[in-house]
C-alpha positions as MATLAB code, in Angstrom:
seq = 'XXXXXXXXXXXXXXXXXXXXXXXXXXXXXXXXXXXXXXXXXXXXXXXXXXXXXXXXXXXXXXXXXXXXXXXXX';
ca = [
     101.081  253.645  112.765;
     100.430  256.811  111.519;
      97.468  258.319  110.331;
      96.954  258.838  106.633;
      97.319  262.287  104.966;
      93.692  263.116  104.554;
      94.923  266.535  102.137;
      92.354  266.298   99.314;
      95.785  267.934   97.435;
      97.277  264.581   98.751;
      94.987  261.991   97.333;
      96.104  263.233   94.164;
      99.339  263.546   94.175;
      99.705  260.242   95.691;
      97.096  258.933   92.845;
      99.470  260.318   90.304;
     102.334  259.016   91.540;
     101.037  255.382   92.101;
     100.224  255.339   88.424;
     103.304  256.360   87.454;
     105.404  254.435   89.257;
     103.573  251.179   89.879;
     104.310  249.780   86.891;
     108.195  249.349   87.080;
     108.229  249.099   90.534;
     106.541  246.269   90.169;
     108.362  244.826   87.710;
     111.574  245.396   89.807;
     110.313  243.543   92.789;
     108.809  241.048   90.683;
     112.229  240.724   89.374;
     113.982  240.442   92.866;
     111.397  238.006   94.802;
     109.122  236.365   91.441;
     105.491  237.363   90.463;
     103.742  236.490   93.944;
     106.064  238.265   96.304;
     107.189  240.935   94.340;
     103.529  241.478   93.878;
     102.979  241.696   98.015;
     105.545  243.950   98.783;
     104.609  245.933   96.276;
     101.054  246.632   97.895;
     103.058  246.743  101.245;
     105.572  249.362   99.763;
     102.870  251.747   98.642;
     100.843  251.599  101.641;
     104.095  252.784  103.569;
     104.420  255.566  101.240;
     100.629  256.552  101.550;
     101.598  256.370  105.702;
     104.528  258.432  105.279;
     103.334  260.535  101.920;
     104.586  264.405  103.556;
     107.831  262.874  103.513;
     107.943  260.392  100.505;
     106.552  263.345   98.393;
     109.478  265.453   98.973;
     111.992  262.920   98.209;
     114.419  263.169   95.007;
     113.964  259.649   94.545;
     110.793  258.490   95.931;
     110.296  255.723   92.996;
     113.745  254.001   94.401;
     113.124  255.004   98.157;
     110.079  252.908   97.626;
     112.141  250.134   95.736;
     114.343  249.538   99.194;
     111.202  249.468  101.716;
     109.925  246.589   99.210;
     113.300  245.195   99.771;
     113.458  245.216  103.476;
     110.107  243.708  103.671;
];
């Protein structure tokens, strides 16, 4: 496992963006597994995007990036 960005810069950005997308992501996976799964993968999505932020925060897409790692989980 990698070691978390520790860029002050970062924690923001990544703050900002979990806000923003949380919400439907949630409600996607929610959608695809029900409440208690969608919620776990989820949590498990975002903490692979915090692992992996220098990338994920350069995506086009990172909001449906994120959506397929909940999937394969």
């Amino acid at each position: 496992m990698e070691a978390p960005n520790t860029n002050p810069g970062s924690d923001q950005a990544f703050t900002r963006f979990v806000k923003e997308v949380e919400p439907r992501l949630s409600y996607a996976l929610a959608a695809a597994f029900g409440p208690e799964v969608g919620a776990e993968v989820t949590a498990d999505s975002f903490e692979w995007a915090w692992e992996h932020w220098e990338k994920v925060s350069g995506m086009e897409n990172p909001a449906g990036y994120l959506y397929r790692v909940g999937q394969s989980k």
